[in-house]
N, C-alpha and C positions, 0 to 999 in steps of 0.2 A: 565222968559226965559233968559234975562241977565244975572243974577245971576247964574243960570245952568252952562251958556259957560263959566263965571269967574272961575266957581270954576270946572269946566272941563278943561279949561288953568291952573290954578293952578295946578292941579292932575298931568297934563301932564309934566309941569314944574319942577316937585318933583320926578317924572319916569325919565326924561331925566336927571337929577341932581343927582341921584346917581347910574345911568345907565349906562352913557358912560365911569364911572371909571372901573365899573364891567367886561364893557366889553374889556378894554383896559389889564388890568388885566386878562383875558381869554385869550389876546392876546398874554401876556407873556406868562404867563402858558404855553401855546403850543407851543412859541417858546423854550423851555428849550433844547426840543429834537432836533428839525429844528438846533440848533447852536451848538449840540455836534457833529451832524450825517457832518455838514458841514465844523467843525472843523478838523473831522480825514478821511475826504475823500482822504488828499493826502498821508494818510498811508495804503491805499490800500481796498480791497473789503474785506477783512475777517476784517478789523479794522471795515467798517459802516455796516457789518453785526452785528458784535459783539452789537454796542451803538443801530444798529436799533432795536434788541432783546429785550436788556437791555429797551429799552425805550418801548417796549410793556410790557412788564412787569410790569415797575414801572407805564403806564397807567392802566392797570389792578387795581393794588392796588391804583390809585391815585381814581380810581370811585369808587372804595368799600371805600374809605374815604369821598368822596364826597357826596356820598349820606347818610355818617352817618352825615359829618354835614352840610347841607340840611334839612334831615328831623328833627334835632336837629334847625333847624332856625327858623322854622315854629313856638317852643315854645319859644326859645330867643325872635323873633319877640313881641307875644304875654306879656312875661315877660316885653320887652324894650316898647312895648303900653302903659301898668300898669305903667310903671316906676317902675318896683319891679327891684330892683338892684340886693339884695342877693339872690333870689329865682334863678333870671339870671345867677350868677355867682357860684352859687353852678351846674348848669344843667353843665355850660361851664366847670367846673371842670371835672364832671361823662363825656363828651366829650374828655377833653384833656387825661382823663385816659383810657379809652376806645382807643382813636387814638392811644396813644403807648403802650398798650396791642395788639394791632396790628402791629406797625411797630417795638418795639426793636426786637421781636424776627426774622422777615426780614434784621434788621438789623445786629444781631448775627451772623445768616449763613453768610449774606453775608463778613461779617468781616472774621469769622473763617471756614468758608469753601466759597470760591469762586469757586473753581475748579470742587468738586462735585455739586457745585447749576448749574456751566456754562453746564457741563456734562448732569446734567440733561435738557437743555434749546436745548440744537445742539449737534450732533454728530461727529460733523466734527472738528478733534481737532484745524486745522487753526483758525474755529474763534471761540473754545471754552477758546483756551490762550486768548485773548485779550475780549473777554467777560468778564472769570473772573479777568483779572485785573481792567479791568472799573465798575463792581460791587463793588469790593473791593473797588476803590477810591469814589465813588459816598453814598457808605453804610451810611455815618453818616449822610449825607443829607436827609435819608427817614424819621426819626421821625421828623426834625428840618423841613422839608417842611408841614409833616402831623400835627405837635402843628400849622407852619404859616396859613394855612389852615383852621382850626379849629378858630383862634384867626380873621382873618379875616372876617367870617362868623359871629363871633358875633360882630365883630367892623360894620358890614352890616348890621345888625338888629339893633342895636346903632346909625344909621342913616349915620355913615362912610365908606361911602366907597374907599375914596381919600387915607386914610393912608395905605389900602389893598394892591391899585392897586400903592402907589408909593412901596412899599415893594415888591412888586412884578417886577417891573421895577430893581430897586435897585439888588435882587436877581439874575435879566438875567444877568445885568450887571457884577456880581462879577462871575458869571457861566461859563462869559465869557472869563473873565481874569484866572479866576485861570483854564481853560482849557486850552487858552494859554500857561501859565505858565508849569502847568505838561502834556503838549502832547508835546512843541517845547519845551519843557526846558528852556523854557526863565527866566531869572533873576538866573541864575545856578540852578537852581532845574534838577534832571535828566529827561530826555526826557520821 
C-alpha cells in the first residue's frame, strides 16, 4: 500500500512538473490578443474592432493547428517513450510541413491582399482600413507562431516543457514592444 501512494506522489509530482509550464504558456498564448486589443483601445472603436477580428480569426487557424499538433503528440509522445529519436524527428518534420502548408498561403494573402481578405471579414469600410493594416503587419508571424507551436509540442513530448512556456513568455514580450513601437511610433518608426 505504501508503495502505491509513493509512486502515486511521484505520478503527481511529474503532472504538476511539466504542467504548470503548460499552463503558463496557455496563459501567454491567450494573452497575445488581450495585449494588442488593449494596446490600440485609445485609437478608437474601429482600431479594437479591427485587431478583435483579426484575433478571431488567427484563433480559428491557431486550433486547426493545434489539434494537428496534438494529435501529432500522441505519436511524438509514444516515439519519445521508445526513445526512437529519428522516427520522432522525421513525424516532427511531416508536422512542421504540414503546419506551413497551411499557414504560408494565410500568410500570402495576407501579405498581398489585406484589403480584399479585410473586405471579405467586415463590411464596414471604418474598420476594414485598419483590419487590413493589422493583418498585413501581424502576416509573417502566422507560420513563425505555427513552426513555435509545432516545435513546442514536441519539446512537451521530450519531457520539456520550461523551454515552451519561456518562448512563449519571451514572444508576448517582444509582441509587446514591437506593438508599442509600430502603433505609438516609438523609437521613430511611423505610427
Amino acid at each position: 500500500m505504501k508503495d502505491d501512494q509513493t509512486s502515486l506522489r511521484e505520478h503527481w509530482r511529474q503532472v504538476l512538473q511539466l504542467g504548470w509550464p503548460v499552463s503558463l504558456q496557455a496563459v501567454a498564448a491567450a494573452s497575445f490578443a488581450l495585449v494588442d486589443v488593449a494596446m490600440v483601445q485609445t485609437l478608437g472603436a474601429e482600431a479594437v474592432a479591427a485587431v478583435g477580428l483579426a484575433g478571431r480569426a488567427l484563433f480559428v487557424l491557431t486550433m486547426l493547428l493545434a489539434g494537428l499538433a496534438n494529435g501529432a503528440a500522441v505519436l511524438l509522445s509514444q516515439h519519445a517513450g521508445r526513445g526512437e529519436v529519428l522516427p520522432g524527428a522525421r513525424l516532427l518534420r511531416w508536422v512542421a510541413l504540414a503546419t506551413l502548408a497551411i499557414t504560408l498561403p494565410a500568410c500570402a494573402v495576407a501579405l498581398v491582399a489585406p484589403q480584399p481578405l479585410a473586405g471579405a471579414l467586415v463590411d464596414d469600410p471604418a474598420v476594414a482600413r485598419p483590419l487590413a493594416a493589422f493583418v498585413q503587419a501581424v502576416a509573417l508571424s502566422i507560420p513563425l507562431s505555427a513552426l513555435t507551436m509545432a516545435l513546442a509540442t514536441a519539446s512537451r513530448c521530450w519531457g520539456d516543457s520550461r523551454s515552451p512556456m519561456a518562448a512563449a513568455l519571451i514572444g508576448l514580450a517582444v509582441n509587446a514592444g514591437l506593438n508599442a513601437v509600430l502603433i505609438f511610433g516609438l523609437l521613430g518608426a511611423p505610427a
